[in-house]
KOLLUM-331799 format. One record per residue (C-alpha): residue in three letters; x, y, z. Coordinates in steps of 0.25 Angstrom, whole numbers, plus 2048, in hexadecimal, padded with zeros to 3 digits. Example, Ala and Ser with C-alpha at 12.3 -4.5 7.8 and 13.67 -1.06 7.14 Angstrom:
2
ala8317EE81F/ser8377FC81D/
This chain:
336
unkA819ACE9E/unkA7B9B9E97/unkA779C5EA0/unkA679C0EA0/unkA6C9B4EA8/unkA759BCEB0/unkA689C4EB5/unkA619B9EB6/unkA6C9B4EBF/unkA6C9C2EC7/unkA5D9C2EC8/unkA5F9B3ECF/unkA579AEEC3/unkA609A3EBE/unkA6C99CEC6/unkA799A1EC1/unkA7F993EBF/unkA7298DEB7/unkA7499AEAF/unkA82998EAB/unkA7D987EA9/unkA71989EA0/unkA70995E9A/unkA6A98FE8F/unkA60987E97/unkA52988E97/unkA4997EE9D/unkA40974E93/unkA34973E9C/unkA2E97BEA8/unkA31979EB5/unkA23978EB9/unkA2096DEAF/unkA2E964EB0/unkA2C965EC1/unkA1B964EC4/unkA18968ED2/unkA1195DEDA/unkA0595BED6/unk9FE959EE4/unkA02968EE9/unk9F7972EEC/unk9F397CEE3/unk9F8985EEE/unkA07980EED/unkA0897EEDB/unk9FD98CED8/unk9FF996EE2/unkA0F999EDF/unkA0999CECF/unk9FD9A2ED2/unk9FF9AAEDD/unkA0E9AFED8/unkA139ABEE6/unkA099B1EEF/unkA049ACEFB/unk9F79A2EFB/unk9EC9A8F00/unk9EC9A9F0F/unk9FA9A5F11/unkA059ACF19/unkA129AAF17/unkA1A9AAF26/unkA299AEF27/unkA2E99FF26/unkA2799EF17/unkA1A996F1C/unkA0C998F19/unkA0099AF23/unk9F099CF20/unk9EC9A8F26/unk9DD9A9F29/unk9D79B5F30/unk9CD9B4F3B/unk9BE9AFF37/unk9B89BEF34/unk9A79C1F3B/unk99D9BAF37/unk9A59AEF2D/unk9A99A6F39/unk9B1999F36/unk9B99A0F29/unk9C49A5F27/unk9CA9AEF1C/unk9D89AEF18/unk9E39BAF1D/unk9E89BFF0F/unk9F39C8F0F/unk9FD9D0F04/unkA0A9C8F04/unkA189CFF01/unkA209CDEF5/unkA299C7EFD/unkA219BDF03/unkA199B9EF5/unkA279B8EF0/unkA2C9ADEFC/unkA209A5EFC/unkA219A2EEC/unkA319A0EEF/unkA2D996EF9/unkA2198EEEF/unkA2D98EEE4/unkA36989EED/unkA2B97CEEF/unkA2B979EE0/unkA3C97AEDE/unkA3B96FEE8/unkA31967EE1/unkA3896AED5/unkA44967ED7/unkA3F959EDF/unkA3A957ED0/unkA4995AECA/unkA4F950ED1/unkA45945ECE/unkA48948EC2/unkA56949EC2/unkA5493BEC8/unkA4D935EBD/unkA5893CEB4/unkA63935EBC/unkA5C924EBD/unkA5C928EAC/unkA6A92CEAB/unkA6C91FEB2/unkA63918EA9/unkA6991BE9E/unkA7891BEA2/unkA7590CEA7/unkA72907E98/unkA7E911E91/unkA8790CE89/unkA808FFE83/unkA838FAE76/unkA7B8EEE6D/unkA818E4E72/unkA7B8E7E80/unkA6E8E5E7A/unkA728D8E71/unkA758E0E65/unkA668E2E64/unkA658EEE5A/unkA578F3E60/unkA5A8F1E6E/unkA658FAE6B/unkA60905E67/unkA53906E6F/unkA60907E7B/unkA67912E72/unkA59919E70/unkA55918E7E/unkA6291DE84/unkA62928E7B/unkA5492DE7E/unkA5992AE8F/unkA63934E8C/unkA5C93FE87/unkA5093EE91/unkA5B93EE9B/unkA6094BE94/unkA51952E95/unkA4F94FEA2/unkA5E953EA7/unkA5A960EA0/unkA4E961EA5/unkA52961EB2/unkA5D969EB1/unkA53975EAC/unkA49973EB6/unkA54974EBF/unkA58982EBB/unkA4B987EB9/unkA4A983EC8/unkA5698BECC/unkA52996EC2/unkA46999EC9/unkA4C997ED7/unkA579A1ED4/unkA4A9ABED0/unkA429A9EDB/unkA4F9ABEE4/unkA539B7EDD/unkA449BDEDD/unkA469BBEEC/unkA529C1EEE/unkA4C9CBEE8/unkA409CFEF0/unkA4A9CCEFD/unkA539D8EF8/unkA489E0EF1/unkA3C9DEEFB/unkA389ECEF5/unkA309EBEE6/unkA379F7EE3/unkA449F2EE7/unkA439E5EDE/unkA3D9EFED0/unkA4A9F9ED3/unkA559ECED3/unkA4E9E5EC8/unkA509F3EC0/unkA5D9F3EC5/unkA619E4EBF/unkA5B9EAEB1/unkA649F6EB0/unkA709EDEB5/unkA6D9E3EA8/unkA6A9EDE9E/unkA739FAEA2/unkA7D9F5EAC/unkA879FBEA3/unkA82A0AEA6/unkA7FA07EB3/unkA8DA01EB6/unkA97A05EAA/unkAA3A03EB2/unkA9F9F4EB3/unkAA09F3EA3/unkA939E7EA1/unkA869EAE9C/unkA7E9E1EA5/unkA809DFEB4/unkA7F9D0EB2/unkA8A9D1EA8/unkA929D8EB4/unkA8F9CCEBD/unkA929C3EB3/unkA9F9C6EB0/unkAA59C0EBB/unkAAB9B3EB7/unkAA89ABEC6/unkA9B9B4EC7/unkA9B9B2ED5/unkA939C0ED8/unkA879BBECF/unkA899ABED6/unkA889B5EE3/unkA7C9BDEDF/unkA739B1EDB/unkA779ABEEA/unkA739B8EF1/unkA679BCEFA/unkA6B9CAEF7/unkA6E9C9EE7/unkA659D5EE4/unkA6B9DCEED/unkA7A9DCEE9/unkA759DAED9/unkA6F9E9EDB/unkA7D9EEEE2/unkA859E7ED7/unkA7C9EEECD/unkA809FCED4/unkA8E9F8ED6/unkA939EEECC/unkAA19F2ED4/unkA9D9EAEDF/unkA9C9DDED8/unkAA79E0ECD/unkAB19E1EDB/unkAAC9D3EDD/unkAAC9CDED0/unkABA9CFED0/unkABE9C7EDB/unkAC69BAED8/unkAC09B1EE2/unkAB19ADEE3/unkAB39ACEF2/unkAB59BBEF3/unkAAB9BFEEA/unkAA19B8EF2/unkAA69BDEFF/unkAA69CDEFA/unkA979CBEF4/unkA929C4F01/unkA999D1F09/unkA939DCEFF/unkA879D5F00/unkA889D6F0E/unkA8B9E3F0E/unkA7F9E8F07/unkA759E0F0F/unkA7B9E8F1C/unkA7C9F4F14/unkA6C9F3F11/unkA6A9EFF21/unkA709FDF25/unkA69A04F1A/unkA5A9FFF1E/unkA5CA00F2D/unkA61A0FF2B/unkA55A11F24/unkA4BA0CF30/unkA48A18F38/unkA4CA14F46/unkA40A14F50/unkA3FA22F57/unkA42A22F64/unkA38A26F70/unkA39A2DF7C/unkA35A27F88/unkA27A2FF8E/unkA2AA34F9B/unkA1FA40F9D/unkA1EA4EF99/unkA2AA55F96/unkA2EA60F9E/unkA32A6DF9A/unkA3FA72F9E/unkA3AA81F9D/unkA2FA7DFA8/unkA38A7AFB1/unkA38A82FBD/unkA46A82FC2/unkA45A8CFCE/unkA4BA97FD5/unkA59A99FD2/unkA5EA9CFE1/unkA6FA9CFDC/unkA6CAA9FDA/unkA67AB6FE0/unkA5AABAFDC/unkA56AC6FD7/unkA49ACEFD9/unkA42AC9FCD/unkA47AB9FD1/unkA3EABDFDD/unkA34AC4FD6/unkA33AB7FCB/unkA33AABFD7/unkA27AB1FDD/unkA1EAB4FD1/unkA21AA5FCE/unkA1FAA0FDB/unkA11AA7FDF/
């Protein structure tokens, strides 16, 4: 695996364990073309997804449980009995699930194609294991008869070759685009921000082009060459399987320590168990951090009236005391 694969692995854009099968693969014919869609779909399930780059239809909503409903407005004055449909802006976020959700529909048509193939692959495997090994005599030392068998057991055979292969690249481009869409997901889940997604998208291109000046201690010139240097590589196996991959790639890129302390570890078990606390960790630490930052509601005080001023008070003679003259003098002028 060279480092391009390695970044496609840590972008999600190829499976780790079909990068290190077929390297080399490429598939020989489309998806679109070897797996058709139904042919009786609506125009709205096959274009839209193409056309529209994942947006909603027209006068769709998409809910919080992923279902789709027509909202119409009221009839407006003077056009009674139609309608007009309620449009509104969708998020990225929403555009994003709702074309997730259309690609999911074709995987499974898809891959409901693959296996009847994969069946018609197995009754020829059959068919031709059924009449192996025959010799001359089997067919009464006919000469012709002979080699019609040989011919058409070797032409069997290599139509059985083609179409194992066949399959075999569909079925990685499949999980190759899977993996993308998950990691595209991920992404919007950790980055919701666009300014968030362009600065750790900048981040993966300095970490593959000067991750030796960023990190020189580390001694690699590529960030997936430090990932890829552990023999098990249980930490990449990890990133591919997390929610939160983004998240710890960007904390590994800052501090390549963290993940060299578990690249060390003898046993798989341990290295999964220190991952799954760091990452953890970070998720409680990012919890503390964004409810320090929400200004707590001001509290207020209850109205109960006008406030009264201590200084207007008027708190009386002070008869613990004689009274001088101009005590006298003051009570009367005041109480006239």
């Amino acid at each position: 695996m060279d480092y391009k694969d390695a970044v496609s692995v840590i972008k999600g854009e190829k499976t780790l364990d079909s990068t290190l099968a077929t390297q080399d693969s490429q598939p020989e014919v489309p998806m679109e073309q070897e797996v058709p869609m139904e042919k009786n779909e609506t125009e709205a399930n096959t274009a839209a997804p193409e056309e529209n780059n994942g947006e909603f239809p027209e006068g769709s909503e998409s809910t919080e449980d992923g279902n789709e409903e027509a909202a119409i407005d009221a009839p407006e004055k003077g056009n009674k009995g139609k309608t007009s449909k309620k449009k509104r802006e969708y998020t990225p976020m929403e555009k994003q699930r709702y074309a997730f959700k259309l690609q999911k529909a074709r995987w499974q048509k898809a891959e409901a194609a693959l296996k009847a193939r994969e069946e018609e692959n197995e009754k020829l495997k059959a068919e031709l294991e059924k009449y192996k090994g025959l010799t001359l005599e089997d067919f009464g030392n006919d000469q012709e008869k002979y080699m019609d068998y040989k011919l058409d057991q070797r032409m069997g055979r290599e139509r059985l070759d083609s179409m194992t292969k066949q399959v075999e690249d569909q079925r990685m481009q499949m999980q190759m685009q899977e993996a993308a869409e998950m990691a595209n997901e991920r992404l919007m889940n950790c980055f919701p921000d666009e300014a968030e997604r362009d600065k750790y998208q900048a981040l993966i291109q300095n970490a593959e082009s000067r991750f030796a000046e960023m990190h020189p201690e580390i001694g690699f010139e590529k960030f997936s060459d430090f990932l890829l240097s552990e023999k098990d590589r249980s930490v990449l196996q990890y990133l591919q399987d997390s929610d939160n991959a983004p998240k710890l790639i960007r904390h590994f890129i800052h501090k390549p320590e963290a993940a060299l302390r578990i690249m060390t570890m003898r046993s798989p078990y341990s290295k999964f168990i220190e991952l799954k606390q760091l990452e953890n960790r970070m998720m409680q630490h990012e919890r503390i951090v964004k409810n320090k930052t929400v200004a707590p509601a001001k509290k207020t005080l209850p109205d109960i009236g006008k406030t009264l001023n201590n200084n207007a008070i008027e708190t009386g003679p002070d008869f613990s005391r004689p009274w001088t003259k101009q005590d006298a003098i003051n009570w009367i002028a005041n109480h006239k």
